[in-house]
C-alpha positions in Angstrom: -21.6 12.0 -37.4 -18.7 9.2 -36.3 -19.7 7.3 -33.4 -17.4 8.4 -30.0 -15.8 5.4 -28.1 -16.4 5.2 -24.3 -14.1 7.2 -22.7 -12.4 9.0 -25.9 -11.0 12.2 -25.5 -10.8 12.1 -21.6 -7.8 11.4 -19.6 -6.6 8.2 -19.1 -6.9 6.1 -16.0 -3.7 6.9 -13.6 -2.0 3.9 -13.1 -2.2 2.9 -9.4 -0.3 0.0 -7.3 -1.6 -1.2 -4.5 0.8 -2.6 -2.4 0.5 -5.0 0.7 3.6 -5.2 3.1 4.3 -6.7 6.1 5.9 -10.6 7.6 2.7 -13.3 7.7 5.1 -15.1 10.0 4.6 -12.0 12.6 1.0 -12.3 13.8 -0.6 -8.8 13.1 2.4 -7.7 10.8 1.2 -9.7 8.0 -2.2 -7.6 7.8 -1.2 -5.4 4.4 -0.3 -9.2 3.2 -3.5 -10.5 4.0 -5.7 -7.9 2.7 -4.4 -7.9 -0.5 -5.2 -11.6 -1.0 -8.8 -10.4 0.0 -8.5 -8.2 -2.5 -7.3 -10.8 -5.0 -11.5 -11.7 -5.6 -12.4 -8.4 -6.6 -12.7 -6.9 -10.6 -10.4 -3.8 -10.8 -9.9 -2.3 -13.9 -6.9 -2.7 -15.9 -5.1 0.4 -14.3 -5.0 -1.5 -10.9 -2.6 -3.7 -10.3 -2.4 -5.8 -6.7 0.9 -6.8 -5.1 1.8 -8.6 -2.2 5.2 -7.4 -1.1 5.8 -8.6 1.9 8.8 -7.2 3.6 10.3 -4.8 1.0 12.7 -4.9 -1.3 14.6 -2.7 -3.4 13.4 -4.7 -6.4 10.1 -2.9 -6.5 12.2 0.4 -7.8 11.3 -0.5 -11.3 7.8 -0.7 -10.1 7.4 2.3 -9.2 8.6 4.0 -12.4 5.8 2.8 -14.1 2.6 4.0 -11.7 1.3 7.1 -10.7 0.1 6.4 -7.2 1.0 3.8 -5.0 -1.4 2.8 -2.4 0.4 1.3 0.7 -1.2 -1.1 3.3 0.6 -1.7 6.0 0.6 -1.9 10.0 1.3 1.5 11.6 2.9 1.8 15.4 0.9 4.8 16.6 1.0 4.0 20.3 -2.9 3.8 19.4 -5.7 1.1 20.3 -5.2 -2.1 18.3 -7.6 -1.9 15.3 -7.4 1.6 14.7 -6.7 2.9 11.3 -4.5 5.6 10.0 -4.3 7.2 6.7 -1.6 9.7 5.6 0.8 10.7 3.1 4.9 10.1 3.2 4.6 14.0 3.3 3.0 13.7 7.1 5.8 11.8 8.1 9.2 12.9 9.2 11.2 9.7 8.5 14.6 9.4 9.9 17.9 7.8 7.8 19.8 5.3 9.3 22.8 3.9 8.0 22.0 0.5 6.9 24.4 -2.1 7.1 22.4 -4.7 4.7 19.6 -4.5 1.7 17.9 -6.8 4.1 16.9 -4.0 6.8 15.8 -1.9 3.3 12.3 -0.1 4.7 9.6 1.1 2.4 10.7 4.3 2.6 14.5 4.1 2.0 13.1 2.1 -1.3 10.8 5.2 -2.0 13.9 7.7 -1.4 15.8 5.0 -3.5 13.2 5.3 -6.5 13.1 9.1 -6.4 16.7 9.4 -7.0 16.5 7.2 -10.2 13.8 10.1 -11.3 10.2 8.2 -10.1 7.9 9.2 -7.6 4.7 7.8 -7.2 1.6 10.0 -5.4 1.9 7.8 -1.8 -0.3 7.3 0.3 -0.4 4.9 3.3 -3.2 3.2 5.3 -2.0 1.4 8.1 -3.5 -0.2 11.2 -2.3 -0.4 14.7 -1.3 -3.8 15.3 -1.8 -5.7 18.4 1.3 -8.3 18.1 3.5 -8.0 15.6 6.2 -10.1 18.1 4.7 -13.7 18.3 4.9 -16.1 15.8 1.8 -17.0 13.8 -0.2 -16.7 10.9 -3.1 -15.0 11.9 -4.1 -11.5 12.6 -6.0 -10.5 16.1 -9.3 -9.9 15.9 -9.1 -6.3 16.5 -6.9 -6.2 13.5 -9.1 -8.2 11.1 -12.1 -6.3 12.3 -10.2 -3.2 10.7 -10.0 -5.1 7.1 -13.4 -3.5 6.1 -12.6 0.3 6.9 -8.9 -0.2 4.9 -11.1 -1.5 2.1 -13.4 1.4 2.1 -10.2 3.9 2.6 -8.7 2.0 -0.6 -11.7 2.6 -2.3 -12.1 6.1 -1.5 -8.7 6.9 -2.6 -9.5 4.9 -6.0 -12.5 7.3 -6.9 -10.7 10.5 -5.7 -7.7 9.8 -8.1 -10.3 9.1 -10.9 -8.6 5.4 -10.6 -12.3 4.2 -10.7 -15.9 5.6 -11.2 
């Protein structure tokens, strides 16, 4: 009887982006940013691919056509304590459209609405954490917010296994 390879005849892995966003210049703002260079040390399979985006751009379109789930990591303005985490799907959200006037004031989710009309549309999710400043200048993140990085991590995680990303 012919020996079976590891994994043959079960599904492949879905292809997953995890994407940081936010301005480092912007204190707490910079937090998807800074997690994902956290995450830079850590083995994920070849499925898995880590981006720091900072603020968005409409070039990530092609991105998107080529995964199945995009994890986003990202401050969240919940009118919450700083620190707290949220997690949630673009479906929970009701997102208002605003004319734009230039691709610089592009959000995430008018590039999301931008790669669903040229046919791709990623699983979302988002984990996001209430910021404490996002209006001073600087490059590091409160301490509320960094004490946060280990719960996003575990969230990221979670998500992995449940979208048999990872074992």
């Amino acid at each position: 009887m012919p020996e079976k390879e590891i994994g043959e005849g079960s599904q492949p892995s879905p292809k997953v982006l995890i994407l940081g966003v936010g301005n480092l210049l912007l204190k707490d703002d910079g937090f998807g940013v800074h997690l994902i260079k956290d995450l830079l040390g850590t083995s994920f399979p070849e499925n898995i691919q880590l981006l720091e985006a900072g603020t968005v751009s409409h070039q990530l379109i092609t991105l998107f056509h080529e995964i199945d789930y995009l994890i986003v990591i990202d401050t969240v303005e919940a009118g919450d304590t700083p620190g707290s985490v949220f997690r949630f799907s673009l479906d929970d959200m009701n997102f208002p459209s605003e004319q734009k006037v230039s691709l610089h004031q592009i959000s995430l989710v008018d590039v999301l609405q931008m790669a669903e009309l040229r046919g791709a549309k990623p699983k979302t999710v988002i984990i996001g954490v209430q910021p404490k400043d996002i209006s001073s200048w600087g490059l590091e993140l409160s301490e509320e917010v960094k004490a946060a990085m280990p719960r996003v991590k575990e969230l990221i995680f979670e998500e992995l296994k449940k979208i048999n990303a990872i074992n």
